[in-house]
C-alpha positions in Angstrom: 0.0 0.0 0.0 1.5 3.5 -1.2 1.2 6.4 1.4 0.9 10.0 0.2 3.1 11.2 2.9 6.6 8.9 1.7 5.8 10.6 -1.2 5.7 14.1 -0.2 9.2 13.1 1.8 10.9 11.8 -1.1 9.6 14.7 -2.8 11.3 16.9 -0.6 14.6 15.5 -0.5 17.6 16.5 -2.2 17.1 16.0 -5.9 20.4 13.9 -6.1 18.7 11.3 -3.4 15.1 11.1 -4.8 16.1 8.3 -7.5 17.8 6.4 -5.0 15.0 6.3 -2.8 12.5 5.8 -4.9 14.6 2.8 -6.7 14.6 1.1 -2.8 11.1 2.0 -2.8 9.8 -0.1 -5.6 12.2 -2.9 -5.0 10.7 -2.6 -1.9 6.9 -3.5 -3.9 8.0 -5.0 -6.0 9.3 -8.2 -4.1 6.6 -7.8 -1.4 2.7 -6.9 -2.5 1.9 -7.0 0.8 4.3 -3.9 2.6 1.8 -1.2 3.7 4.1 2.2 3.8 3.9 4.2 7.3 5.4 7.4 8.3 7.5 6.8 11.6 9.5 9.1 13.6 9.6 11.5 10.6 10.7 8.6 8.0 9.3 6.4 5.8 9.1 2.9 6.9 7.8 -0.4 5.5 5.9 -2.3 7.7 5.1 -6.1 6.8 3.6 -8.1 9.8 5.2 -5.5 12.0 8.6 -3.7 11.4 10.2 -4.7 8.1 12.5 -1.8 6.5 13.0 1.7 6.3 14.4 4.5 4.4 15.5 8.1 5.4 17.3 11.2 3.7 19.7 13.3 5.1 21.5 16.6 3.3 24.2 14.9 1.4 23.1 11.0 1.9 20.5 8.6 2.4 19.9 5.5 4.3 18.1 1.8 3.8 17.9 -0.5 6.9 16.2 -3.6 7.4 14.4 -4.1 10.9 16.0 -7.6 11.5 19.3 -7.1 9.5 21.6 -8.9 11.9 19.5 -12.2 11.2 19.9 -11.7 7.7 22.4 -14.1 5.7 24.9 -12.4 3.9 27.3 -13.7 2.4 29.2 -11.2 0.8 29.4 -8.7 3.6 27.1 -6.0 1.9 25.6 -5.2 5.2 27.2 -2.6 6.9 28.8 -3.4 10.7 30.3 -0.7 13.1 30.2 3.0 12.9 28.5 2.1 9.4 25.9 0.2 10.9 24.5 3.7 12.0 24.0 5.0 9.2 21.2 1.9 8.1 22.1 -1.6 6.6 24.2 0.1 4.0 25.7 2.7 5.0 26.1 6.4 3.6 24.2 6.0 0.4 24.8 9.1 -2.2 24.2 7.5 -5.4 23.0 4.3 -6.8 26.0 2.7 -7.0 26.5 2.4 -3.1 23.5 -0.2 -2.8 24.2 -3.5 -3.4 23.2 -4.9 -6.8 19.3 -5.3 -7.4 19.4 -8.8 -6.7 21.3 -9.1 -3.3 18.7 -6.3 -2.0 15.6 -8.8 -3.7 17.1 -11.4 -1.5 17.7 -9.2 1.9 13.7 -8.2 1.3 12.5 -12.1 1.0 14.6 -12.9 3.8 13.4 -10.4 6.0 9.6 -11.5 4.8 10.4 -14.8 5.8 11.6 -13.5 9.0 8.4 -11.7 9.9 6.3 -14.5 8.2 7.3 -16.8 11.0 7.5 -14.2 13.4 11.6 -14.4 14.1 12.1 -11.9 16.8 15.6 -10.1 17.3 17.0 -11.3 20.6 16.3 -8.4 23.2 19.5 -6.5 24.1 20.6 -6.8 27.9 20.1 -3.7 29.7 23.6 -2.4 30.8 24.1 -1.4 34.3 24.9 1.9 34.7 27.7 2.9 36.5 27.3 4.8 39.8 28.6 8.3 39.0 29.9 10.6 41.5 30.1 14.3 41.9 33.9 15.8 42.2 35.1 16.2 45.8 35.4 19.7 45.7 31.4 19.8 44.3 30.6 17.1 46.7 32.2 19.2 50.1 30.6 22.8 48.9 26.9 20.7 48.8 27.6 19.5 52.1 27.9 22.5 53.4 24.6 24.0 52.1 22.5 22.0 54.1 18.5 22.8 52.5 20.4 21.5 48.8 22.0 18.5 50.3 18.7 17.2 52.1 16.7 18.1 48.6 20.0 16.0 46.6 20.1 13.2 49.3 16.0 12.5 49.7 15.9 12.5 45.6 15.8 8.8 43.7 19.0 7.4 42.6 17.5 9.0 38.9 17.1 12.4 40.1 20.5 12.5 41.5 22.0 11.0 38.4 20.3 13.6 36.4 22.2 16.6 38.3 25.6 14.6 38.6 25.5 13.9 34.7 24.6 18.0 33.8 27.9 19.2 35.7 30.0 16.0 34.7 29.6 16.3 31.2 29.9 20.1 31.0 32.7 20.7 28.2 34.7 23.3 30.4 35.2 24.4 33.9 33.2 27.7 34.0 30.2 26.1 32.3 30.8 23.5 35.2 30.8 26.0 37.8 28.1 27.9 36.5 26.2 24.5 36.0 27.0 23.4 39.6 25.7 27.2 40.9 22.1 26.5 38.9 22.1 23.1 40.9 22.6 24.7 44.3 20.1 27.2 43.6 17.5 25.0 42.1 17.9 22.1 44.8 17.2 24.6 47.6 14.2 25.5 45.7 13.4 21.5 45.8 13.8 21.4 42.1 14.6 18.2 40.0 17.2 19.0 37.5 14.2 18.6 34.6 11.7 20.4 36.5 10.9 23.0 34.1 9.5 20.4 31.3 7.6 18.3 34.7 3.8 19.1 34.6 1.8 20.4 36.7 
């Protein structure tokens, strides 16, 4: 089933892209009847039995991924891994000759039918543990000392806390640190989360 929408975004991509995507869009129909197109997190997707591919344009490149593409077979590596893998299945695509050859891509798209057909599922990730992170001592000993901001910081989840700790860690230099670390006193001994502006009310 076309959908007026993928149209409209192929439409607006870069003119350079829109023959590439709409080449993966009628292999796409062309070797399954059945794909019903759907506008997902501001891209175009093909859903078959539930998530089957995808395509999406950037400025200077586009992307085709397959839902399942780590159970696909490949046998001659055209499926991107690493940093690639980002980018979709196949990488950075800028012209036609980046995809694989018509009939590699007509094989991905039946095995991935198959796949959903008999409702293969991807094996579920497992959750990594995140670390414990801890303010810097000299952040840690000024907090102490303000003792409404410490009571607000120590009585909040292990989230909350986590929230502030990773807003002045992560701050790319020292002033915006300190400045960071200021905003945190201030707003704990209002008994603010460090999100409470977007919290409703």
């Amino acid at each position: 089933v076309y959908n007026e929408k993928v149209t409209e975004y192929i439409e607006k991509a870069q003119p350079s892209l829109q023959p590439i995507l709409n080449h993966i869009r009628e292999l796409v129909h062309k070797t399954n009847k059945d794909v019903e197109e759907k506008i997902k997190w501001g891209m175009p997707h093909f859903d078959y039995k539930g998530m089957y591919c995808g395509i999406a344009a950037m400025k200077q490149h586009c992307g085709f991924g397959f839902w399942k593409a780590g159970l696909l077979k490949d046998p001659e590596n055209f499926i991107a891994k690493g940093e690639d893998a980002g980018m979709g299945s196949f990488g950075r695509i800028t012209s036609l000759k980046d995809l694989p050859p018509d009939k590699a891509l007509i094989d991905f798209l039946k095995q991935a039918k198959d796949l959903n057909d008999n409702d293969i599922k991807t094996e579920a990730r497992p959750k990594k543990e995140k670390a414990e992170l801890i303010l810097p001592d000299a952040a840690f000993k000024v907090l102490q000392k303000n003792k409404k901001a410490n009571t607000t910081f120590q009585n909040f989840s292990p989230s909350q806390r986590r929230d502030y700790i990773e807003w002045i860690v992560e701050a790319k230099t020292e002033a915006t640190r300190g400045k960071r670390f200021e905003t945190m006193l201030q707003w704990l001994e209002e008994g603010k989360t460090r999100h409470w502006k977007y919290q409703t009310k």
